[in-house]
Backbone as ProteinMPNN parsed JSONL, in Angstrom:
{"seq_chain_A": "XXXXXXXXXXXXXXXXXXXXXXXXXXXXXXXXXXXXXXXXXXXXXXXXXXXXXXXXXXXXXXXXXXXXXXXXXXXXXXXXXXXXXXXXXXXXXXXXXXXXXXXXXXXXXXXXXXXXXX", "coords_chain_A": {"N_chain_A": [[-20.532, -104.827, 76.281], [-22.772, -102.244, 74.918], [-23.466, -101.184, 72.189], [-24.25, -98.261, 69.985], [-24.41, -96.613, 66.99], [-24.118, -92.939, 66.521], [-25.173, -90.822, 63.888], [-24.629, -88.475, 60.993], [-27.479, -87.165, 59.983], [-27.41, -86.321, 56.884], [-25.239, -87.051, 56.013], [-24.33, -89.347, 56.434], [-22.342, -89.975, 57.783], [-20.499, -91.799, 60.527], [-20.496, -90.084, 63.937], [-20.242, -90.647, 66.005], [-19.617, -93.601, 68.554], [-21.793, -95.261, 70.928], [-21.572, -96.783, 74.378], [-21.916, -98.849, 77.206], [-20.807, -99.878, 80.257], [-20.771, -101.697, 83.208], [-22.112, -99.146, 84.672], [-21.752, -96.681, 83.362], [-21.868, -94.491, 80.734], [-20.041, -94.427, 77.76], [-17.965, -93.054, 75.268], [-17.043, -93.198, 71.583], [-15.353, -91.602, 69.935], [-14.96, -90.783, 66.405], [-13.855, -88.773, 65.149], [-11.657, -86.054, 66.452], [-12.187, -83.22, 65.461], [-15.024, -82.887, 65.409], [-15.583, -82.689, 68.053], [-17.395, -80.115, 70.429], [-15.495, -77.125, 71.751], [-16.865, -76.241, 73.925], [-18.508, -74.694, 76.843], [-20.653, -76.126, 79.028], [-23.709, -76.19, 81.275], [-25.099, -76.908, 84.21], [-27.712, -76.725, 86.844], [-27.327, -74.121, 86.438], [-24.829, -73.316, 86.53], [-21.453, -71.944, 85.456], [-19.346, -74.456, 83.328], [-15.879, -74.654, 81.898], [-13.832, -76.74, 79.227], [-11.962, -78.723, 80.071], [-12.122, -78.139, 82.485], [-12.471, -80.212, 86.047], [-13.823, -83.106, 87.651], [-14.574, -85.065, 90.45], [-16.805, -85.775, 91.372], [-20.242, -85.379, 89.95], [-22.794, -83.942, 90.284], [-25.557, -83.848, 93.286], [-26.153, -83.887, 96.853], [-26.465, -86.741, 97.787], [-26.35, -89.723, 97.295], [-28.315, -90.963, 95.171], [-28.542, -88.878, 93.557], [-26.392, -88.033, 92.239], [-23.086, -88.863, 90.577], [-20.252, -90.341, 90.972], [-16.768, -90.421, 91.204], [-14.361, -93.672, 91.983], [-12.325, -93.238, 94.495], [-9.432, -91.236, 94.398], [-9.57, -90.893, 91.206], [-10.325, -89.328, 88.487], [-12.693, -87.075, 86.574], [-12.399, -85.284, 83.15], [-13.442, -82.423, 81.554], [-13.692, -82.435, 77.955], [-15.309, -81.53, 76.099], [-18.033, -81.739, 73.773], [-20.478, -83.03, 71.848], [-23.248, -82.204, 70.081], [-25.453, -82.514, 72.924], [-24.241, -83.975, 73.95], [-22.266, -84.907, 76.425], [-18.609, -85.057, 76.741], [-15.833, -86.584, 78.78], [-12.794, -87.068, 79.587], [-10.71, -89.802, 81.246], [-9.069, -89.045, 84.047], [-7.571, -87.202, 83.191], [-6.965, -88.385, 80.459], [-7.14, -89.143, 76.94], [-8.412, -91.949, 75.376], [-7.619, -93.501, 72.664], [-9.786, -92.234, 71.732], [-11.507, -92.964, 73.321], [-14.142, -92.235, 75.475], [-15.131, -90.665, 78.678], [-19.138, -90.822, 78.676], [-22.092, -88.051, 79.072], [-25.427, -87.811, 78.409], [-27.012, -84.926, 78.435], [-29.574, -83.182, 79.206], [-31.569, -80.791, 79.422], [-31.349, -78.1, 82.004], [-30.729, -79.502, 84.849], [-30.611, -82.242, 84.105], [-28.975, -85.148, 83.667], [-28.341, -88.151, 81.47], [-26.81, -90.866, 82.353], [-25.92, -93.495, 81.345], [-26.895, -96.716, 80.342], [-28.431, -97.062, 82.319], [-30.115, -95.761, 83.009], [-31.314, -92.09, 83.858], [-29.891, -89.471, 86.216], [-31.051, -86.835, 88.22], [-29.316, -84.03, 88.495], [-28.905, -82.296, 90.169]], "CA_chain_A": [[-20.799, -103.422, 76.138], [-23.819, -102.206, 74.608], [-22.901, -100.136, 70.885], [-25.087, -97.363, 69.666], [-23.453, -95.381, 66.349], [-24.351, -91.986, 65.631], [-24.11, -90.263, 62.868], [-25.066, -86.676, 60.6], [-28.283, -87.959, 58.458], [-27.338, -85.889, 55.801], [-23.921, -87.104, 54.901], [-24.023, -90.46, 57.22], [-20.553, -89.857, 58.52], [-20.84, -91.776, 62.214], [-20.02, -89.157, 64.612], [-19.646, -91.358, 67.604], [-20.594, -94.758, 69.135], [-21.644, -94.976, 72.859], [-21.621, -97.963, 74.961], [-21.817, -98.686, 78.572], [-20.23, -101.227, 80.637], [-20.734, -101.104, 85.143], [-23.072, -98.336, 85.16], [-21.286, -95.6, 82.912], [-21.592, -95.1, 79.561], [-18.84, -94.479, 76.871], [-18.486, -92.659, 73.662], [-15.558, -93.277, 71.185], [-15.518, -90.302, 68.811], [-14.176, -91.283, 65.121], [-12.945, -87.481, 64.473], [-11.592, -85.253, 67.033], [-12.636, -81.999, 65.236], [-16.324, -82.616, 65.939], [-16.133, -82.222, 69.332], [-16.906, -78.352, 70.042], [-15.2, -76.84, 73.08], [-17.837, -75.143, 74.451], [-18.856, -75.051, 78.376], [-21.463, -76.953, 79.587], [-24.184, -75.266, 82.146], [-25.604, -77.62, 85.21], [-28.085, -75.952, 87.731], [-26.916, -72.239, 86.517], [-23.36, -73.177, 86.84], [-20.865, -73.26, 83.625], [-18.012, -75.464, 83.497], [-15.542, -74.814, 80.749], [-12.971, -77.598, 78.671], [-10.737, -78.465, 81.101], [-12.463, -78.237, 83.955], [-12.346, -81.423, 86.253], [-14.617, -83.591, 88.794], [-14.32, -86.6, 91.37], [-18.246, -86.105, 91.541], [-20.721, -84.771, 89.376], [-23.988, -83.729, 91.048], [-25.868, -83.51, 94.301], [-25.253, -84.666, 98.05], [-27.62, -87.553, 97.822], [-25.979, -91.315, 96.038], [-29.08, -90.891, 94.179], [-28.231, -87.889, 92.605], [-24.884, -87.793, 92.418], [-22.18, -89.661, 89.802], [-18.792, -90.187, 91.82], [-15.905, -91.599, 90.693], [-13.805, -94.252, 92.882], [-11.068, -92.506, 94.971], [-8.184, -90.96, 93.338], [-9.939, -90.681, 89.717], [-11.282, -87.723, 88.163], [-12.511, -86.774, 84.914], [-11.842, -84.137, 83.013], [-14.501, -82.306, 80.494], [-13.355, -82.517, 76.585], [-16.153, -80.841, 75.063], [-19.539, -81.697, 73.452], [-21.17, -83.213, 70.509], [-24.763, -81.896, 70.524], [-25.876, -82.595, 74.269], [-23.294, -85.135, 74.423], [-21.063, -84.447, 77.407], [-17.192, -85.479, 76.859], [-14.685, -86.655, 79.372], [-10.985, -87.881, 79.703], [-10.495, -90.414, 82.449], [-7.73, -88.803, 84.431], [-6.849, -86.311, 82.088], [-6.177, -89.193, 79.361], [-8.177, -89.796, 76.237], [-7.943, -93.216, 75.414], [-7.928, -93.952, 71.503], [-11.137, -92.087, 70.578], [-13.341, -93.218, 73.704], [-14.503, -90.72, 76.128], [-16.543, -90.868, 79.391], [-20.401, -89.444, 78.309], [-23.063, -87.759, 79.919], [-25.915, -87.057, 77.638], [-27.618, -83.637, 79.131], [-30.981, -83.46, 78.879], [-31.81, -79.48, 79.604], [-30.045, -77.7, 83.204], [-30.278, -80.483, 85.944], [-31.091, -83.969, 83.764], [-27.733, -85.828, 83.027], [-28.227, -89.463, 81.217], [-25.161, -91.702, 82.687], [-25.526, -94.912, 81.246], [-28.028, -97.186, 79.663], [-29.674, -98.004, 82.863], [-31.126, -94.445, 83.807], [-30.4, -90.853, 84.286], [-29.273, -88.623, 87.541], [-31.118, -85.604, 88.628], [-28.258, -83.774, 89.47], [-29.208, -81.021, 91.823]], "C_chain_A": [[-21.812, -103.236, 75.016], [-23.26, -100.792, 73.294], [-23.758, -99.61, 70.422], [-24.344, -96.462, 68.76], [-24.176, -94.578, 65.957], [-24.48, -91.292, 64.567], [-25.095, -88.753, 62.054], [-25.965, -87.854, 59.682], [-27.937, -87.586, 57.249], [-25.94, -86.131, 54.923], [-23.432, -88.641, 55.707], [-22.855, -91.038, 57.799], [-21.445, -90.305, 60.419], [-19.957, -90.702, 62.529], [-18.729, -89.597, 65.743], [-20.26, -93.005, 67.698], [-20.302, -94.939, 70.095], [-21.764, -96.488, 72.598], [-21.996, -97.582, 76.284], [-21.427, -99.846, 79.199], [-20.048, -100.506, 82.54], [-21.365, -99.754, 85.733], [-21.899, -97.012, 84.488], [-21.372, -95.715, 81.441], [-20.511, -93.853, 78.667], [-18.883, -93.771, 75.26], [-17.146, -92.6, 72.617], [-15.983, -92.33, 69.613], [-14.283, -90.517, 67.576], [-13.445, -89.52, 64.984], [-12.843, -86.331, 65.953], [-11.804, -83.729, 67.188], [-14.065, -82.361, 65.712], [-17.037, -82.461, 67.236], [-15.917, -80.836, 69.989], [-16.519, -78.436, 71.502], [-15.452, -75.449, 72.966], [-18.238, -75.718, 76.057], [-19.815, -75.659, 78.448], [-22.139, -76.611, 80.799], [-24.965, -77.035, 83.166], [-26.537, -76.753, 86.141], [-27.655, -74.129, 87.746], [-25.614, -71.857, 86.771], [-22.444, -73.758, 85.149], [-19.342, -73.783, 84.042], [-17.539, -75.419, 81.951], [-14.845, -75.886, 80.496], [-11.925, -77.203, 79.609], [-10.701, -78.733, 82.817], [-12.421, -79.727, 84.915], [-13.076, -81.649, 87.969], [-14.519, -84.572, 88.919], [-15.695, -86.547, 91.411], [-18.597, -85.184, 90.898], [-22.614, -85.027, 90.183], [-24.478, -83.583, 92.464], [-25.284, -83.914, 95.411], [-25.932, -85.76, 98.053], [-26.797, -88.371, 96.634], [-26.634, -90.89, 95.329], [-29.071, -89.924, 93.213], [-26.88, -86.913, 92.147], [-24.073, -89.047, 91.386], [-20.457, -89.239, 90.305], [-18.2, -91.138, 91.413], [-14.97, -92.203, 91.683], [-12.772, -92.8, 93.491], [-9.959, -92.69, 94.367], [-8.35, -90.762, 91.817], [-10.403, -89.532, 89.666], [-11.891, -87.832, 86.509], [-12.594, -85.228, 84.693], [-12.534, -83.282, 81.498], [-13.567, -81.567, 79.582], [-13.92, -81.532, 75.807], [-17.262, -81.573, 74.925], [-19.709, -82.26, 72.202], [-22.47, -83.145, 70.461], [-24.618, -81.597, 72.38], [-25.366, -83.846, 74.396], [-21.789, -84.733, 75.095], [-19.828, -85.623, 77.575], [-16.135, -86.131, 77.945], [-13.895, -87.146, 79.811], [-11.0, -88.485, 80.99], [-9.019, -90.189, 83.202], [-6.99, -88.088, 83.891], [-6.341, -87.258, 80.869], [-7.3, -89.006, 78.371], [-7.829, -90.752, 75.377], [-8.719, -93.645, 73.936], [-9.428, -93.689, 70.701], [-12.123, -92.442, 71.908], [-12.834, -91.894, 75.009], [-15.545, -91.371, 77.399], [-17.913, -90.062, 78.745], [-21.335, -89.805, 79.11], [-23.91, -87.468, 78.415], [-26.942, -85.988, 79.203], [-28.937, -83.611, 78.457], [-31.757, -82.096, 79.824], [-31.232, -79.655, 81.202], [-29.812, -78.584, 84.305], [-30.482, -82.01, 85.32], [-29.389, -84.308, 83.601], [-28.261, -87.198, 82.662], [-26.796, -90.083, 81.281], [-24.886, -92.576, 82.367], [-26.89, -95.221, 80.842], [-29.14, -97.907, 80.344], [-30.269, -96.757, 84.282], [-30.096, -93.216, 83.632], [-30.125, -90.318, 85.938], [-30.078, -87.638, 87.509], [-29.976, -85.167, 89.407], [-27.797, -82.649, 90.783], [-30.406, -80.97, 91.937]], "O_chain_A": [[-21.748, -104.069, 74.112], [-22.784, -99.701, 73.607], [-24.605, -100.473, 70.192], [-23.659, -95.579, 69.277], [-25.006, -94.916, 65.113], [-23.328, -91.093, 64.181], [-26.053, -88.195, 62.589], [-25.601, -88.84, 59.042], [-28.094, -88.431, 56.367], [-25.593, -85.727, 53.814], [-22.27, -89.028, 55.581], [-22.538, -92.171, 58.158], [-22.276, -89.739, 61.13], [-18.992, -90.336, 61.859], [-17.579, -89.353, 66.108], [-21.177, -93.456, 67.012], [-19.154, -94.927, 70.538], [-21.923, -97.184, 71.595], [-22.324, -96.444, 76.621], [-21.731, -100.903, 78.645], [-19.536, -99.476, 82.979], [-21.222, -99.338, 86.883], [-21.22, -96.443, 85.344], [-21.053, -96.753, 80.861], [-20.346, -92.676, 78.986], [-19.694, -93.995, 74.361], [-16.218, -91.876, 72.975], [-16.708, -92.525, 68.638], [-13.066, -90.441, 67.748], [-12.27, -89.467, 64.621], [-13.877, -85.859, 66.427], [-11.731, -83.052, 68.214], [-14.174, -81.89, 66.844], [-18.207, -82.253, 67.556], [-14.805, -80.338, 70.161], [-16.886, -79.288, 72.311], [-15.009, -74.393, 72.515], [-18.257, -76.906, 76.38], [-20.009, -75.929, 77.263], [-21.34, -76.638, 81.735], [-25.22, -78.076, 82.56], [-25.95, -75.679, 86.272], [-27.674, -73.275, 88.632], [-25.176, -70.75, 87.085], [-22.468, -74.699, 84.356], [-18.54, -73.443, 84.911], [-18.198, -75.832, 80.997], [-14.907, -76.57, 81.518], [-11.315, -76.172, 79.893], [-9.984, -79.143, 83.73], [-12.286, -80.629, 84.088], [-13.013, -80.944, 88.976], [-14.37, -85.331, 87.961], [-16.033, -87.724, 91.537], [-17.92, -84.157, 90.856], [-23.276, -86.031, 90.445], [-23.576, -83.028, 93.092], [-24.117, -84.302, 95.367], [-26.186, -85.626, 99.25], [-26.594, -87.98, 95.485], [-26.044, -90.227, 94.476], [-29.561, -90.114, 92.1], [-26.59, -85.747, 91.881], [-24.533, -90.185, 91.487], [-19.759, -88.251, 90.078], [-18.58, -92.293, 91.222], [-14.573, -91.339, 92.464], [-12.617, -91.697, 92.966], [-9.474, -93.723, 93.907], [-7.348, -90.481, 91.159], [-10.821, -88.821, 90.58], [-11.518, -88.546, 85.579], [-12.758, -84.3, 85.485], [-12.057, -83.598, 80.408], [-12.875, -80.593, 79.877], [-13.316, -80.805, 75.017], [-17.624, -82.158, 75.945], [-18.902, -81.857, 71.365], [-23.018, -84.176, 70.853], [-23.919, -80.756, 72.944], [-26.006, -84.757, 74.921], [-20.708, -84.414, 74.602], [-19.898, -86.673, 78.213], [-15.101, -85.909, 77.315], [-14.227, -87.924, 80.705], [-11.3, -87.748, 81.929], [-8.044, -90.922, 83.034], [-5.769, -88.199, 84.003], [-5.313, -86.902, 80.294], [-8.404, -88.721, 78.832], [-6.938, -90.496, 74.568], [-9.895, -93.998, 73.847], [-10.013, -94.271, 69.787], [-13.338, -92.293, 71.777], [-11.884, -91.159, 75.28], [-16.422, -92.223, 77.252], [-17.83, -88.893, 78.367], [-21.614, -90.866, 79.67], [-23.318, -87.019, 77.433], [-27.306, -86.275, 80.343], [-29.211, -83.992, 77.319], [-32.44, -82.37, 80.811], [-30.81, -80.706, 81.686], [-28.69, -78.514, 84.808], [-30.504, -82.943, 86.123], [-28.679, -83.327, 83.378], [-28.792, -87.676, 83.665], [-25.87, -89.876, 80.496], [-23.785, -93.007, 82.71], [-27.844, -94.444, 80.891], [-30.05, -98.647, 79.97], [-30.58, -96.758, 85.473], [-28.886, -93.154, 83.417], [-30.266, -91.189, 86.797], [-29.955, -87.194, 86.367], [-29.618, -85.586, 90.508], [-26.98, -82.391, 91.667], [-30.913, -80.292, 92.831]]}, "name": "protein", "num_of_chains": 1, "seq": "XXXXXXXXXXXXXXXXXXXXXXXXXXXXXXXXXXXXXXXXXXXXXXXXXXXXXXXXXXXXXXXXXXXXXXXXXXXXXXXXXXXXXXXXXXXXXXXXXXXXXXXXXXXXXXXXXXXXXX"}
């Protein structure tokens, strides 16, 4: 898995550190206050904390992020344009599925490309 730590320049507190491992990547968040729960907009659509998807994006593989059958995830919240979420409604010791968002249809999924997602 591939480690990347974040952190505030001005007080060098890491935030987070992503990874990715099978085409998803990962973010394990050292403090649970810094993640705001705030919605998250896609194509003109908002999705608040809480909300939950077996697929995220278009009808097209290529633009589409689907999770096996029977999984879901389940959106946490945000750090910047760093999209949150619980595998199955769990969150597992600090890590997190992430999307980084990259203005209303970009999603980055992993460290080996992004999704147009509509």
């Amino acid at each position: 898995m591939t480690k990347i730590a974040m952190s505030d320049q001005e007080s060098d507190l890491v935030h987070y550190e992503l990874g990715s491992s099978h085409g998803a990547m990962y973010a394990r968040v050292h403090e649970p206050a810094w993640i705001a729960n705030e919605p998250f907009y896609l194509n003109g659509h908002g999705y608040e904390v809480g909300s939950t998807f077996t697929k995220l994006g278009g009808h097209r593989k290529a633009t589409a992020f689907e999770l096996q059958e029977g999984h879901y995830i389940e959106y946490a919240g945000r750090i910047d344009n760093l999209l949150l979420f619980k595998s199955d409604g769990v969150e597992l010791d600090g890590w997190y599925y992430a999307f980084y968002q990259v203005g209303d249809r970009l999603l980055i999924v992993s460290d080996s490309g992004a999704h147009d997602v509509w």
